[in-house]
C-alpha positions in Angstrom: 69.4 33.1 145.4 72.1 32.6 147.8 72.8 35.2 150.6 75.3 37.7 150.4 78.2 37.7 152.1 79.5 41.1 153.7 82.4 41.0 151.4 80.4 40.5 148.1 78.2 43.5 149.5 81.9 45.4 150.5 82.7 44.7 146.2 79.3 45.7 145.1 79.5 48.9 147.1 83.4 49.3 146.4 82.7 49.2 142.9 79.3 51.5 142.7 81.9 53.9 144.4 84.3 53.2 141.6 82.4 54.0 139.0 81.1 56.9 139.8 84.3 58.3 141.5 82.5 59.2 144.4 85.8 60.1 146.2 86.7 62.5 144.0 83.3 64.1 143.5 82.4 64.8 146.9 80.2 61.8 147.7 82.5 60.4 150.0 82.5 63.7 152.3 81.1 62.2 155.7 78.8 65.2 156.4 77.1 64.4 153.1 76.8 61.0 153.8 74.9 61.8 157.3 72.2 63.6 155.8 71.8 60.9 152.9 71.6 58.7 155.6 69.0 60.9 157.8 67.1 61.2 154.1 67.0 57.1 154.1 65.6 56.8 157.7 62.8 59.5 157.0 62.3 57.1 153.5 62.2 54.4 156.0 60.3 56.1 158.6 57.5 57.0 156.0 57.1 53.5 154.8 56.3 52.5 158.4 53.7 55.2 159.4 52.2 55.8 155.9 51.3 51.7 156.3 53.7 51.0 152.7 54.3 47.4 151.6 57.2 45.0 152.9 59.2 45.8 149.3 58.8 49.6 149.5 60.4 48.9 153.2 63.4 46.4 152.5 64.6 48.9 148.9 64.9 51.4 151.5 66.5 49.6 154.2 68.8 48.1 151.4 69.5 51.7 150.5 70.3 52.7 154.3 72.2 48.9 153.9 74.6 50.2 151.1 75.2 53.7 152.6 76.2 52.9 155.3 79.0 50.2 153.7 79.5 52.8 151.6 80.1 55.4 154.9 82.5 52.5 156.1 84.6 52.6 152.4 84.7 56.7 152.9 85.7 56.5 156.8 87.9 53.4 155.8 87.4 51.3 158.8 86.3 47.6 158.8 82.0 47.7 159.0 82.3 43.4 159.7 84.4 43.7 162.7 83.0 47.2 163.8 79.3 44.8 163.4 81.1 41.3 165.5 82.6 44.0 167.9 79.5 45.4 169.1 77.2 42.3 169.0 79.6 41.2 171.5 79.2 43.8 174.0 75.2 43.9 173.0 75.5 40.5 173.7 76.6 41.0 177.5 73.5 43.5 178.1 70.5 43.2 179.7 66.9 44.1 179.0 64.8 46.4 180.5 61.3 47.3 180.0 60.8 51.1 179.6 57.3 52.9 178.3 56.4 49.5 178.1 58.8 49.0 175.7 61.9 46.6 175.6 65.3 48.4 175.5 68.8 46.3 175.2 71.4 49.3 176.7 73.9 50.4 179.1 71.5 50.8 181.9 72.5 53.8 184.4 71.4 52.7 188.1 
């Protein structure tokens, strides 16, 4: 299988929205889409702690994946150059080690 591109995903997710006329209906509200989101990271969240497989945890990363395309279609703003954008600045960070953990940020001195 080939990789996707982000405009393939972008059609995919267009046309999900499409179909079910998610604008209309209320699924493109962004306060809605939050909490469907926090509901995916808890998904996410459960597969790590309760030990689930690698497939349980990339479905629901996929499904985190298309919301938040799908929060980009509702918001209408570009998600690939929002992505480029910050990799850049992410890019021109350092690393820092705190509670022995490694944290890429806007360090405060």
């Amino acid at each position: 299988m080939n990789p996707s591109s982000y405009q393939e995903m972008l059609a995919l997710v267009q046309s999900f929205h499409d179909k079910h006329d998610l604008r209309r209906a209320g699924g493109e509200d962004l306060a809605y889409r939050v909490a469907l989101m926090a509901e995916e990271l808890g998904e996410i969240s459960a597969c790590v702690t309760k030990g689930k497989g690698k497939d349980q945890l990339a479905e629901e990363c996929a499904d985190l994946l298309i919301l938040l395309i799908g929060t980009a279609i509702a918001a209408d703003f570009d998600l690939d150059q929002a992505f480029q954008t910050k990799m850049g600045k992410l890019s021109t960070r350092k690393s820092k080690i705190v509670n022995g953990r490694i944290r890429v940020s806007e360090f405060s001195e």
